[in-house]
Each structure stands twice: as C-alpha cells, then as structure tokens.
MINUFI-21133 format. One line per 8 residues: number of its first residue (from 0); their letters; for each residue z, x, y of N, C-alpha, C, O, CB. Coordinates in steps of 0.001 Angstrom, whole numbers, plus 524288, in hexadecimal, padded with zeros to 5 digits. Glycine has a CB too. Example, Ala and Ser with C-alpha at 12.3 -4.5 7.8 and 13.67 -1.06 7.14 Angstrom:
residues 2
0) as) 81E78 83386 7E9C6 81E78 8300C 7EE6C 81E78 83390 7F31C 82111 8379C 7F309 82356 82C2C 7EE87 | 81BA8 83232 7F736 81BE4 83566 7FBDC 81EBE 83264 8001E 81F67 83461 80472 8165D 83704 7FDAA
//
This chain:
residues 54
0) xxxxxxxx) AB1AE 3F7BE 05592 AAF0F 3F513 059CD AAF15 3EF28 058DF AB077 3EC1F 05C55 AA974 3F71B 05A63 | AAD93 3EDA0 05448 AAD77 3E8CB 05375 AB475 3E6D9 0548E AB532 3E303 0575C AAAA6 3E7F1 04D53 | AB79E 3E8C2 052FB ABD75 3E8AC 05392 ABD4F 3E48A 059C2 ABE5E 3DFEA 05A8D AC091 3F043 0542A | ABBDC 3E7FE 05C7E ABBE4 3E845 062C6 AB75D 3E374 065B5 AB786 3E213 06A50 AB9BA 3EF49 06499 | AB4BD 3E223 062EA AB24C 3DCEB 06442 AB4DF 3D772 061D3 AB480 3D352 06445 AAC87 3DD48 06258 | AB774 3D7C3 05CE4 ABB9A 3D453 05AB1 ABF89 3D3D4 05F3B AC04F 3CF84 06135 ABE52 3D6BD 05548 | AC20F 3D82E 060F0 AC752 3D7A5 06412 AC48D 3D46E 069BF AC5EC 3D009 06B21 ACAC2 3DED3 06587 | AC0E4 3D75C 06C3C ABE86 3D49C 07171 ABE8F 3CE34 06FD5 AC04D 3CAAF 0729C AB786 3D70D 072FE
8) xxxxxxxx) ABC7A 3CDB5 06B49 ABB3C 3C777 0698B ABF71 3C4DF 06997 ABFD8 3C06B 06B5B AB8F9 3C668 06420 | AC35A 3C7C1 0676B AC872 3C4A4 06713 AC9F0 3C3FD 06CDF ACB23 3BFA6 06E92 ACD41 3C7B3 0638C | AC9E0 3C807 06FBC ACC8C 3C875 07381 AC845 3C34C 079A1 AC9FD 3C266 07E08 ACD15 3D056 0741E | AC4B2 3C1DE 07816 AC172 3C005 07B25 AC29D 3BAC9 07817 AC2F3 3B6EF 07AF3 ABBBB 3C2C0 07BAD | AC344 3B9F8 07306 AC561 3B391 072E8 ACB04 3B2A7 073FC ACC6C 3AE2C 07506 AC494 3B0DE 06D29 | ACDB0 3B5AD 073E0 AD329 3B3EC 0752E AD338 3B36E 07BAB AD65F 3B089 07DDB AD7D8 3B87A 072CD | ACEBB 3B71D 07F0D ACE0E 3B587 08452 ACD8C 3B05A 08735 ACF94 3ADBF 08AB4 ACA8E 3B789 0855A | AC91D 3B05E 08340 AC6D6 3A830 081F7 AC98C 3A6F1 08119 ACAA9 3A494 08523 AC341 3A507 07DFA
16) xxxxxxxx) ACCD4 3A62B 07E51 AD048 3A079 07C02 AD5EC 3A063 081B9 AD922 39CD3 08216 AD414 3A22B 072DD | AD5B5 3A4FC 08549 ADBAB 3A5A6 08842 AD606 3A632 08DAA AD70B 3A8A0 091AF AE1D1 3AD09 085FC | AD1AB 3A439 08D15 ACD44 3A38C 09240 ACCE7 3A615 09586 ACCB9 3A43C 099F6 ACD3E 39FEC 0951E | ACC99 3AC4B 09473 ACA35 3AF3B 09733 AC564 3B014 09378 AC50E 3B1F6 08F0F ACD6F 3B3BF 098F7 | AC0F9 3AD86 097A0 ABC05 3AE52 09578 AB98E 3B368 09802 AB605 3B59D 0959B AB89A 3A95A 09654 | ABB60 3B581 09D1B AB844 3BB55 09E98 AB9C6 3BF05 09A6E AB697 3C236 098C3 ABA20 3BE3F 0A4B7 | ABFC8 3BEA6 0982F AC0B3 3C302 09465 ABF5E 3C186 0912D AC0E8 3C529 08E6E AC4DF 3C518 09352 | ABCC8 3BDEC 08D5C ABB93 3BCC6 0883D AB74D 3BC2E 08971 AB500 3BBBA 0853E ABDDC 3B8F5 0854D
24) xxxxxxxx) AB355 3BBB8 08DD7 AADC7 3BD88 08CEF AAD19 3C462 08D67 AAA1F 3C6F7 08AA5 AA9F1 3BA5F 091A8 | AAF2A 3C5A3 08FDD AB031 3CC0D 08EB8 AB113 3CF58 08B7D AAF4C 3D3CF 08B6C AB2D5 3CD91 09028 | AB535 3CC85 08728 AB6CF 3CDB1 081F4 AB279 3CBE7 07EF8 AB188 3CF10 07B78 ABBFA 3CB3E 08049 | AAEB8 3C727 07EF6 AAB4B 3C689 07BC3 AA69D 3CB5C 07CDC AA597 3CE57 0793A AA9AD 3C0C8 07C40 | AA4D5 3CBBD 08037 AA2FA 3D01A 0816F AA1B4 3D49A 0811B A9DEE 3D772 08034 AA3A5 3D077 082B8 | AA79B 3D49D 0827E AA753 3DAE9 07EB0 AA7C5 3DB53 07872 AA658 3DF05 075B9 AAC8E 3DEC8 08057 | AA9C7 3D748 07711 AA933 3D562 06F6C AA3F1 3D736 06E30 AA309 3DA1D 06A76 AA947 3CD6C 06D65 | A9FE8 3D534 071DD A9B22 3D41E 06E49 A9805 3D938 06F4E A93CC 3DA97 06D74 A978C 3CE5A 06FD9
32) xxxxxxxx) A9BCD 3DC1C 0735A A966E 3E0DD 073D9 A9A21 3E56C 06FF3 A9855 3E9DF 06FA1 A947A 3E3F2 07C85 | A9E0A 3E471 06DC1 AA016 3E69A 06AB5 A9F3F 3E539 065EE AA182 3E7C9 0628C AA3DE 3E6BC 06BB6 | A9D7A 3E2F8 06519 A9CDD 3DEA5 06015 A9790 3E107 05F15 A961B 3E2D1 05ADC A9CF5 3D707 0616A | A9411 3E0C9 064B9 A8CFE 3E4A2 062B3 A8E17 3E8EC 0615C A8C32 3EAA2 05D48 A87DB 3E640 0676D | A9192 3EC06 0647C A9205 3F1E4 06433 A937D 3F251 05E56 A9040 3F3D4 05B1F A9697 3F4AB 06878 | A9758 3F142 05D4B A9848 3F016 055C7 A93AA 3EF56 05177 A9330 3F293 04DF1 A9B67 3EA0B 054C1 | A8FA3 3EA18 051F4 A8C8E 3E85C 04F6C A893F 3EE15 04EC7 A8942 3F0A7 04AB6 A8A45 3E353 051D3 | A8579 3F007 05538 A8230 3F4CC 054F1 A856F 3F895 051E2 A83F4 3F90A 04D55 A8096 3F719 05A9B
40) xxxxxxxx) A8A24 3FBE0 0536E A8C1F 3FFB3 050AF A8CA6 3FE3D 04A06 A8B9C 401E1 0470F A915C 400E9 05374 | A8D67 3FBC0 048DE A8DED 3FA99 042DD A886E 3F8C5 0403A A877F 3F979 03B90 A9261 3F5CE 041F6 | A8483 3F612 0442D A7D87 3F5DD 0407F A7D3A 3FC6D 04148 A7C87 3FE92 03D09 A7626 3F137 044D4 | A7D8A 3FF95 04513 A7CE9 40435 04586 A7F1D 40A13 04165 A7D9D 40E6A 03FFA A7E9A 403E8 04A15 | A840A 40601 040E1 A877F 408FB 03B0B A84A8 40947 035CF A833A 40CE2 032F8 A8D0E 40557 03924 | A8449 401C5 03592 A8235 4016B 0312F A7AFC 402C6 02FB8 A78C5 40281 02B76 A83F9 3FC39 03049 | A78EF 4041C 0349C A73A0 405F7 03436 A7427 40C9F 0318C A71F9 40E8E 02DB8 A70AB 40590 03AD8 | A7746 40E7F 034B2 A7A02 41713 03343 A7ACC 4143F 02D75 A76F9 41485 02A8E A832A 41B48 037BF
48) xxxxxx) A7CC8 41316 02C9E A7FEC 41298 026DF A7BF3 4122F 02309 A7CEC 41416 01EBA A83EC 40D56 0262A | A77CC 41021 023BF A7440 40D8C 020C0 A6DA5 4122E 02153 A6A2B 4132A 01E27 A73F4 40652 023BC | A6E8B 413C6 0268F A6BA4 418DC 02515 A6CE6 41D5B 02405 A69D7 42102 0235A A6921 41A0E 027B7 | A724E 41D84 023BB A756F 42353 021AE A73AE 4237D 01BED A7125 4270A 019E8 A7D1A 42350 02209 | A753F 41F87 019D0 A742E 41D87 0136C A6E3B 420EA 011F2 A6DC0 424CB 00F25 A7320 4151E 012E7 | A6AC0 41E72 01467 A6419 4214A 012AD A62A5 4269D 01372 A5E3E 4281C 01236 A5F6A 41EE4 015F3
//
C-alpha cells in the first residue's frame, strides 16, 4: 500500500512540473488517503503483534 502512495506521488509531481494541476491534485489525494490507510493498518499490526506476545 505504501508502494502505491509513492507511485501516485511520483506520478502527481511529474503532473506539476508538465502543469496539469487537476491531475496532480488528484494524484496528491489519493497519495495521502493511501498513505493514512498504510499508517492505521501497520499502528494496527504493530498493536496484534505486541498483544500476541502477552
């Protein structure tokens, strides 16, 4: 998942720099709600992991 918010990122600055700003605010966009979805699933990993242990 995180993979897939890197590529949007890439793909939303190379939009910017060739000025399409509707597709590179779109690509940022979707980066960052991919980017949460990542952060929650992995505090969520590392929370299982840490009460599997006890």
């Amino acid at each position: 998942m995180l993979h897939y918010a890197v590529v949007f990122l890439i793909i939303a600055l190379i939009a910017a720099v060739f000025g399409f700003g509707g597709i590179a605010a779109s690509a940022v966009g979707i980066a960052k709600v991919l980017f949460f979805i990542f952060a929650v699933l992995a505090i969520a990993g590392f929370i299982a992991s840490l009460l599997r242990r006890s």
